[in-house]
N, C-alpha and C positions, 0 to 999 in steps of 0.2 A: 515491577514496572507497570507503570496505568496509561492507560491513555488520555489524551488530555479531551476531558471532557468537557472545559471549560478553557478556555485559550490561557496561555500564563503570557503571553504577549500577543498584544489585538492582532488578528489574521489579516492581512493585505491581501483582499481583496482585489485583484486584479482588472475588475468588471465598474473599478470607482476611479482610477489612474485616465488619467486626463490624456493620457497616449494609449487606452486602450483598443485593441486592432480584435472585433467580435471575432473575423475569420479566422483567428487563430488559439479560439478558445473551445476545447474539444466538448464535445457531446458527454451525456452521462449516462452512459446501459442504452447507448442508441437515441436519448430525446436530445433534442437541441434545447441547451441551454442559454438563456438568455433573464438582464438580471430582474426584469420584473413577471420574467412568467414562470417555466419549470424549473427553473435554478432555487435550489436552497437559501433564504436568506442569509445575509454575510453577518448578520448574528443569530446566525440559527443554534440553539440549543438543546435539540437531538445531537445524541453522539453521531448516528449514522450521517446525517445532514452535514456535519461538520466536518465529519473526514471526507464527505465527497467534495466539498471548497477547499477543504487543504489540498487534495488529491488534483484536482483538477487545477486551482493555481499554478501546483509545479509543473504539470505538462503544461500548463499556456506557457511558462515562461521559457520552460526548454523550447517550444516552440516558437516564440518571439526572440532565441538566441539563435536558433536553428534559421529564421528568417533571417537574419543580420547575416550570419557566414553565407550565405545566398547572393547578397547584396555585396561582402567584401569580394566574395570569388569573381563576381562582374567588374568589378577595378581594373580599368587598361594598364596601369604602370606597375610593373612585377613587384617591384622595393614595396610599393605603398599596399599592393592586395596582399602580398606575402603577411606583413604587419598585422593589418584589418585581419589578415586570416587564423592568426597565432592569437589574440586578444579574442576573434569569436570562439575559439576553439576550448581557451581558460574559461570563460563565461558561461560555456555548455557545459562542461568538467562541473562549475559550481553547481549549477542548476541539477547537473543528475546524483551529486553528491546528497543534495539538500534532498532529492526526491526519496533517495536511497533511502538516509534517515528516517522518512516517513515511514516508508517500508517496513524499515526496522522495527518502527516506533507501534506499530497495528498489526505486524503479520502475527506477532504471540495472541491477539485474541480472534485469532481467524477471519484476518479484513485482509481483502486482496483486491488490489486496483491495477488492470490487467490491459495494458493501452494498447490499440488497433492502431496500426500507422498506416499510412499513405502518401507516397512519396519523402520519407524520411517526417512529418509531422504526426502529431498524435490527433488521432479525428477523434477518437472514440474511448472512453476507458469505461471498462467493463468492470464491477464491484460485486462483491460477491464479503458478505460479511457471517462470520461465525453465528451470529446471533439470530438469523433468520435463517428458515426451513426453505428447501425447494418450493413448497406453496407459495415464500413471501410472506408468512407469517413468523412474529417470534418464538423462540423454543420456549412453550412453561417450563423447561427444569433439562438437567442435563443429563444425556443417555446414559448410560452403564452398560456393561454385560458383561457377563462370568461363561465361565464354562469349568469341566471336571475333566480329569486325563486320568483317568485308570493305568497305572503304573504296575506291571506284575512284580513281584516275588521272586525272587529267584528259587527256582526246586526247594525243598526240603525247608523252607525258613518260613517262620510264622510270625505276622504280625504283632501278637504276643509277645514274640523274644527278642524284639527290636527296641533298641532305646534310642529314642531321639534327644536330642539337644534341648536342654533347658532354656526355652525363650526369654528369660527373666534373668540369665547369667551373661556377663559382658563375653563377647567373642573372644579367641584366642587370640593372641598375638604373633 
């Protein structure tokens, strides 16, 4: 599994939609985004840049379904808000599906998109990706460590008279 480092279908940018609503399009590590200053461009080609547009589109949109159930639940005629209310509710179902996916799709290389709410909206998502150090720098190479477990002997038996398994012979069955 890879992440897409290159879109395999154009990213919908949600900051070019002609119904776009800025107030419901969350922060990124705390800066406000907006699309000609701190926002990543929507063809950015940093991995990292492009998972925080993928990332942040899906909370705008939960968010822009999360505003519509808002608006249905304000409906004076029970029948018609009931309605509006079952259709906002399948609409956020998609949206946290598609997020989830994302999820899916970045948590094996240690990308984590961590949303702050506020009154049931996401203000803020928090990223924290594998590939950078606490400093915010990238890792040159990946850690390791070993360690040694000093195993005793039982009384009287010497290393010597112990025969181990042939690593080059197939296991038993």
């Amino acid at each position: 599994m890879t992440p897409n480092t290159h879109q395999q279908t154009p990213f919908d940018d949600p900051r070019k939609r002609p119904d776009f609503q800025p107030s419901l399009y969350p922060k990124a590590n705390g800066r406000v985004v907006a699309p000609s200053t701190t926002a990543p461009p929507s063809d950015a080609t940093d991995r990292n840049q492009s998972v925080v547009l993928e990332f942040l589109a899906a909370y705008y949109d939960i968010n822009c379904e999360h505003h519509r159930l808002i608006q249905a639940r304000a409906i004076a005629d029970p029948v018609a808000r009931l309605a509006r209310e079952h259709e906002c509710l399948q609409a956020i179902e998609k949206s946290l599906i598609s997020r989830d996916a994302l999820e899916d799709q970045y948590a094996p290389f240690g990308i984590i998109a961590e949303p702050v709410a506020q009154d049931g909206f996401t203000v803020d998502v928090k990223f924290t990706f594998g590939s950078i150090n606490a400093a915010g720098r990238l890792r040159a190479a990946p850690l390791s460590s070993s360690t040694t477990i000093p195993i005793r002997l039982p009384p009287g038996v010497k290393l010597e008279n112990l025969t181990l398994p042939d690593e080059t012979a197939p296991p038993n069955s």
